[in-house]
Each structure stands twice: as C-alpha cells, then as structure tokens.
C-alpha positions as CSV (number, residue, x, y, z in Angstrom):
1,X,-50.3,-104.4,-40.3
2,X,-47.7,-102.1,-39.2
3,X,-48.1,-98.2,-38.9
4,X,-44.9,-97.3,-41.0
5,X,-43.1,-99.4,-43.7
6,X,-39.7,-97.6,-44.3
7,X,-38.1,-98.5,-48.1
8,X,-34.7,-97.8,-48.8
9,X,-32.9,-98.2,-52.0
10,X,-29.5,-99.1,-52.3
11,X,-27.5,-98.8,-55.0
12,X,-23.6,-99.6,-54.2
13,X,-23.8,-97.3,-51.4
14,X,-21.2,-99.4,-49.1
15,X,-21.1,-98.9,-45.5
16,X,-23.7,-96.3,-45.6
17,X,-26.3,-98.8,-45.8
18,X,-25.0,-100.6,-42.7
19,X,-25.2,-97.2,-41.0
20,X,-28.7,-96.2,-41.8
21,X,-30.1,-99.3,-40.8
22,X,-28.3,-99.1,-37.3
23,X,-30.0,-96.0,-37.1
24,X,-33.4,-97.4,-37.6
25,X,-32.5,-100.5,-35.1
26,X,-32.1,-97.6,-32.7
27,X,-35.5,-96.0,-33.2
28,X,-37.9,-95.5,-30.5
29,X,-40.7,-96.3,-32.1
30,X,-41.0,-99.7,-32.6
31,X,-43.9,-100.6,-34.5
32,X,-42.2,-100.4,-37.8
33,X,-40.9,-102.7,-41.1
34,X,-37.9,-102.0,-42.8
35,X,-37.9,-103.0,-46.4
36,X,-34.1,-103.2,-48.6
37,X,-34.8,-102.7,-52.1
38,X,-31.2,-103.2,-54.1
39,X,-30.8,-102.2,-57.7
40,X,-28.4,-104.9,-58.6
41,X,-25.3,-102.9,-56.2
42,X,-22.1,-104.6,-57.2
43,X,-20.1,-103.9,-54.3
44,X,-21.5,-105.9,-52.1
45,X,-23.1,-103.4,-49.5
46,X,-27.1,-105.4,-49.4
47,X,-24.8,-108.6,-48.1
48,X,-25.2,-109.3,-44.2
49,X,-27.6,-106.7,-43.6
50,X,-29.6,-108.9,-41.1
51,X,-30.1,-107.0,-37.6
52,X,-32.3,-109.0,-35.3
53,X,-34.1,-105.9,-33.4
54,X,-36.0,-104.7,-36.5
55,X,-38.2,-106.7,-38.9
56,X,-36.1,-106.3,-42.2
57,X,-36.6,-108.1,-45.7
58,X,-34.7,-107.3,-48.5
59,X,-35.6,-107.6,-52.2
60,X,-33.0,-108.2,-54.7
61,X,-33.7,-106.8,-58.3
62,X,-31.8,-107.7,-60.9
63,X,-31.3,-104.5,-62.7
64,X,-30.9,-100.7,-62.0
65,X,-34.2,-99.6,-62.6
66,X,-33.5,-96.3,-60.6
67,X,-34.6,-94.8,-57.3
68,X,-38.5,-93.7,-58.4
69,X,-39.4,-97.1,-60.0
70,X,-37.6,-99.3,-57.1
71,X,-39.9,-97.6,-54.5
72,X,-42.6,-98.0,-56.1
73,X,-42.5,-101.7,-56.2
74,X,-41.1,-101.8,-52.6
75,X,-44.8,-100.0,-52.2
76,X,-46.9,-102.5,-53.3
77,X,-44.7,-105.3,-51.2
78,X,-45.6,-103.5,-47.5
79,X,-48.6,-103.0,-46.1
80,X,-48.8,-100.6,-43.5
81,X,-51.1,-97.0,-43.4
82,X,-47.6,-94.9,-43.8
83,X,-44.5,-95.2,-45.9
84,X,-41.1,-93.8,-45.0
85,X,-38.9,-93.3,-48.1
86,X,-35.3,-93.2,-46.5
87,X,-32.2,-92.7,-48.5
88,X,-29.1,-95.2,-47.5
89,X,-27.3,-91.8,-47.1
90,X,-29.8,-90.0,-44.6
91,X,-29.1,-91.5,-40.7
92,X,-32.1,-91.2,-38.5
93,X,-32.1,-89.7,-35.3
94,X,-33.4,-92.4,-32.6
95,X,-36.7,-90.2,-32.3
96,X,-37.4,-89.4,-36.1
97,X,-40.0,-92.3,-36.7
98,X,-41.7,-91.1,-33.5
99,X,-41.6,-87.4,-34.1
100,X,-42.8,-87.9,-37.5
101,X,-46.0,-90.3,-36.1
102,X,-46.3,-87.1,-34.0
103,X,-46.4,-85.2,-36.5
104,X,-49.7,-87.1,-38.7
105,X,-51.6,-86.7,-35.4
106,X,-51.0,-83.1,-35.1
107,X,-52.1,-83.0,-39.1
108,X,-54.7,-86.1,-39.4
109,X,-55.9,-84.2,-42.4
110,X,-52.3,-84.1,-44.1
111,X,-51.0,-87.2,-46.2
112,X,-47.0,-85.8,-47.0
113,X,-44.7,-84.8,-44.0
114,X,-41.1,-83.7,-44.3
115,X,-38.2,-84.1,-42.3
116,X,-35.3,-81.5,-41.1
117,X,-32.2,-82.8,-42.8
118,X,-28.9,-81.9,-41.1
119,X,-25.2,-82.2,-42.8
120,X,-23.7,-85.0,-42.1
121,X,-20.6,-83.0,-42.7
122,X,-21.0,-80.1,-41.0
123,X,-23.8,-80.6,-38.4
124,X,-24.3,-77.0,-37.6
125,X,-25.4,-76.8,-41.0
126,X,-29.1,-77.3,-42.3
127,X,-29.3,-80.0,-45.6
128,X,-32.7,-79.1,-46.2
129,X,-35.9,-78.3,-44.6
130,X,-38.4,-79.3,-47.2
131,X,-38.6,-78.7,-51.0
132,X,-39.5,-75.2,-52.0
133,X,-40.6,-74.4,-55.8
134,X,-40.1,-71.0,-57.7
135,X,-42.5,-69.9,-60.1
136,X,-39.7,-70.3,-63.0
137,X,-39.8,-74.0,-62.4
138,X,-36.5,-74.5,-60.5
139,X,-36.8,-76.7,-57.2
140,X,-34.5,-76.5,-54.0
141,X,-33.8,-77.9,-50.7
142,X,-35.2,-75.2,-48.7
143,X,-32.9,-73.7,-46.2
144,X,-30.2,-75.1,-47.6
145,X,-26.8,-74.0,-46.0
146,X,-28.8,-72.7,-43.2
147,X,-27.4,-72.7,-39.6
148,X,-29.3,-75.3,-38.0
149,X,-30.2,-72.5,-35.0
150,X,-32.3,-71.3,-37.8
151,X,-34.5,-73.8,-38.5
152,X,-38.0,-72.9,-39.1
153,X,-41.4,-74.1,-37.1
154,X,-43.2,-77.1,-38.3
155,X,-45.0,-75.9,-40.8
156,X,-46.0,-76.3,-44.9
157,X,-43.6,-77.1,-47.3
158,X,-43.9,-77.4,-51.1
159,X,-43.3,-81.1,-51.0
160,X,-41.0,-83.5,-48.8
161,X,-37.7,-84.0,-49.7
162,X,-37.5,-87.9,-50.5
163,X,-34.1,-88.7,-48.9
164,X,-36.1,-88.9,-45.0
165,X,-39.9,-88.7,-46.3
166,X,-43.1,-90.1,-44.9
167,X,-46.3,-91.0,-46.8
168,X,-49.7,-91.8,-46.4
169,X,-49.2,-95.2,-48.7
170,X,-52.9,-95.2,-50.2
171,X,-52.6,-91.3,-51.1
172,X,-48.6,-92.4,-52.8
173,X,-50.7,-95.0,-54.8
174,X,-53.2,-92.8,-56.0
175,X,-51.0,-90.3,-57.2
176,X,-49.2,-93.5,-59.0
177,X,-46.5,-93.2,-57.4
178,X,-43.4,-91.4,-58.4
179,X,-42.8,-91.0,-62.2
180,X,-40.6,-93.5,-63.1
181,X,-39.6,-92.2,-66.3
182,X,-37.7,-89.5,-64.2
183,X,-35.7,-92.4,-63.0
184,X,-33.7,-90.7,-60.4
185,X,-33.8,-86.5,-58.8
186,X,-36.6,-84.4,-59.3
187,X,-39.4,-87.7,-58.7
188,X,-40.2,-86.0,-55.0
189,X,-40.9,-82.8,-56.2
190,X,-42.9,-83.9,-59.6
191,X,-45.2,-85.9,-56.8
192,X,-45.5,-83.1,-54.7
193,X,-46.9,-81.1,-57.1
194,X,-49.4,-83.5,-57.9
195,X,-50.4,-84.0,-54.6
196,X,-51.2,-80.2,-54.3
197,X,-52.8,-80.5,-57.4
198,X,-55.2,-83.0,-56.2
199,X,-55.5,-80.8,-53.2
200,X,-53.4,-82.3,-50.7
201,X,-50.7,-80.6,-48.8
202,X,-47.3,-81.4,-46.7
203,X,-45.8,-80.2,-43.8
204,X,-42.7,-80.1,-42.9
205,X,-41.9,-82.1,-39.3
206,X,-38.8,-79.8,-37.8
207,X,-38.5,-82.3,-35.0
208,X,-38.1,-85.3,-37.3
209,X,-34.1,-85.0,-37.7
210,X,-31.7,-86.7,-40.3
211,X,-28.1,-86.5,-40.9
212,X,-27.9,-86.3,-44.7
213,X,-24.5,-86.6,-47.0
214,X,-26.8,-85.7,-49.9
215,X,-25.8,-87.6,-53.2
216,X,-23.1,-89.1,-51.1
217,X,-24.0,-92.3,-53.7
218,X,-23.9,-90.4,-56.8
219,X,-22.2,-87.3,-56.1
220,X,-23.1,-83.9,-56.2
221,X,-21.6,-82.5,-59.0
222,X,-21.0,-85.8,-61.2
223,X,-22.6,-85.9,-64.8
224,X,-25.2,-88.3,-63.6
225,X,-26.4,-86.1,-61.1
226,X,-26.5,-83.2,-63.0
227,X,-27.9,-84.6,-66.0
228,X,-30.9,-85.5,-64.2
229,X,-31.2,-83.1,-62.2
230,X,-31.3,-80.7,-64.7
231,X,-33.5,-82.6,-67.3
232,X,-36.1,-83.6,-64.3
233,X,-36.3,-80.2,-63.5
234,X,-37.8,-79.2,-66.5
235,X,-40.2,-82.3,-67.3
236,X,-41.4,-81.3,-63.6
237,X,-42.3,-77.8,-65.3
238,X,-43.9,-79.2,-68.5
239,X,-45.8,-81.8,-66.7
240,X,-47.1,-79.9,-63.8
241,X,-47.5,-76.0,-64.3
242,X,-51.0,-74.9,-65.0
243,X,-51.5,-73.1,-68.2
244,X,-52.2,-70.2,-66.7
245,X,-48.9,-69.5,-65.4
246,X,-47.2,-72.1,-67.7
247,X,-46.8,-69.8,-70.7
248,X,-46.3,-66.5,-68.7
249,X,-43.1,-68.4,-67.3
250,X,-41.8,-70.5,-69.8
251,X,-39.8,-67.1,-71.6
252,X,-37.6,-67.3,-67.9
C-alpha cells in the first residue's frame, strides 16, 4: 500500500496534462501512485503519458461522465490511506506531496487538508487558499486575487478546493464520495459540507503550493462553466443547509 494515491481527470486538456505529471515526477516525496483517469478526451492529450520515475496507470473510460463521478471510480481503483485529487491544470510544487504528509501529522485527527493555490498567470497572485462559504449559500475560492505575501497561516478552511486536494480515502468513501449528479464545480464544496456535518473538519496546508490556471480546461466564463457553477451552487444550499438557518436564508 502506498501512503497517497493522487487521481487526475483529464478531459482534452492538451499539454497541461504532460505538465502536471512532470510536476509530480519531480516530487520529493516518493512513496506515491499516480492514477490517469480520461473521460473519453479527443485530442489526444492521455497518449504517451508514460514517465518511468513515478508509478502511473491510466484508465480509459469511454464516456464523459464528468469530474465528480470519474474520481470516484479512480477511488475505488487505488489503495492507499490518502487520496490526492489533482486537476490536469494545477502544477505541483516539488515539495507539495511532502508538505501536505506534513501537514496530516500535524492534524492526525483531521481527514481534509487544502492546498495554497498560486496563478499560474500572475504568480504574485493567490488562486485560492481554501473554499469559504457564506451564510446565503454562495461558495468562493478564499483569498482569491490575494497578493501571495498575504497568504494566511495554516489553518481551517470551509472545505479543500478540489483542483490540489488531499483525502483521507476511507472518510471520501464514507461520505460517498462526491455527488455525481453535480457532475462537474461545486462537488468539493457539497462534500465539504458533509464532512462538517458528520463532524469532520479541513485545514488548509499554506505550505502545500500549486500553480493553478483555474478552468484553464473549460474556461472561466464559458456557458458550461457557468451553468454549473451556478446551478451546483444552489443544490449545495438545498442539500446541505440545516433548517434552522435554511429558511431564514433562502429570501437572500
């Protein structure tokens, strides 16, 4: 068994793939499996992904069945005590799988840890540093737009931003895994809530770095994005918010 499985799901995102998994062939911690799940990509991008320093499979589905249902098989094909979720669009920094095993012995008691996500733009510029949650039911990448001078202490977050994430695997199963009916956006934040629900917590590992495009697949503003975006956001609401708030804020 190996201590950390990471999954990332490719959907025709090109070269960034090939650069996400150089990133993880330059990690410094080493006891690790990197699992390729691809949703069917058409351009070509989960061809000649083999890199001899890291143990890599790569699973080839025959349809799109989005981002929350594709890691959640990729789950049940590792075994390992942690999961990294990892987006093909997020690039590692060579100590992010070590600072993040750090990070669970600092926290032996927490099962969800974030990491600092940097724009791969505009690197003086934070991505996000953890998901936040408002009261009204709107989710954000907290810190967004942030100089990265700013970054806050390691410390707890709402839930971990999926793009660079890191899970206990037999808590993510418990939880069932992310919702797949959400199908892509919004999944990482519907299973934080549940984990706080069940009583669980995450913390947010500042040292844990990424470079992040963020929807550099899908793009920010296209109609995909914002169609689920927007429609995830509220089943997150519905699904989630005790009654006791739920009616107070449903009016906002």
């Amino acid at each position: 068994m190996t201590a950390i499985a990471v999954i990332i799901v490719n959907f025709d995102s090109g070269a960034r793939l090939k650069r996400t998994l150089a990133a993880l062939e330059r990690q410094t911690f080493r006891d690790f499996e990197a699992l390729v799940f691809d949703n069917a990509s058409k351009d070509g991008s989960a061809e000649g992904i083999g890199f001899s320093s890291i143990r890599l499979r790569t699973i080839r589905h025959g349809a799109n069945i989005g981002f929350a249902a594709a890691n959640n098989r990729a789950v049940e094909e590792i075994d390992a005590e942690w999961v990294a979720f990892l987006n093909p669009d997020a690039y590692p920094e060579p100590d992010w799988l070590e600072e993040l095993i750090a990070a669970t012995r600092r926290h032996p008691d927490v099962d969800a840890f974030g990491s600092t996500q940097i724009d791969a733009g505009d690197p003086t510029r934070l991505d996000g540093a953890g998901d936040a949650y408002h009261v009204f039911g709107v989710p954000y990448r907290g810190h967004f737009g942030w100089p990265v001078a700013k970054l806050p202490p390691e410390g707890e977050c709402f839930a971990p931003c999926a793009a660079a994430a890191l899970y206990r695997r037999a808590t993510f199963r418990a939880l069932g895994g992310f919702d797949e009916t959400f199908f892509c956006y919004g999944e990482d934040v519907d299973l934080g809530f549940r984990l706080r629900a069940a009583g669980g917590k995450a913390i947010q590992a500042a040292a844990a770095r990424v470079a992040h495009e963020g929807s550099g697949v899908t793009g920010r503003r296209s109609d995909f994005t914002v169609f689920h975006g927007h429609r995830n956001r509220i089943w997150t609401f519905v699904k989630n918010m005790p009654p006791e708030i739920f009616w107070r804020a449903l009016p906002f």
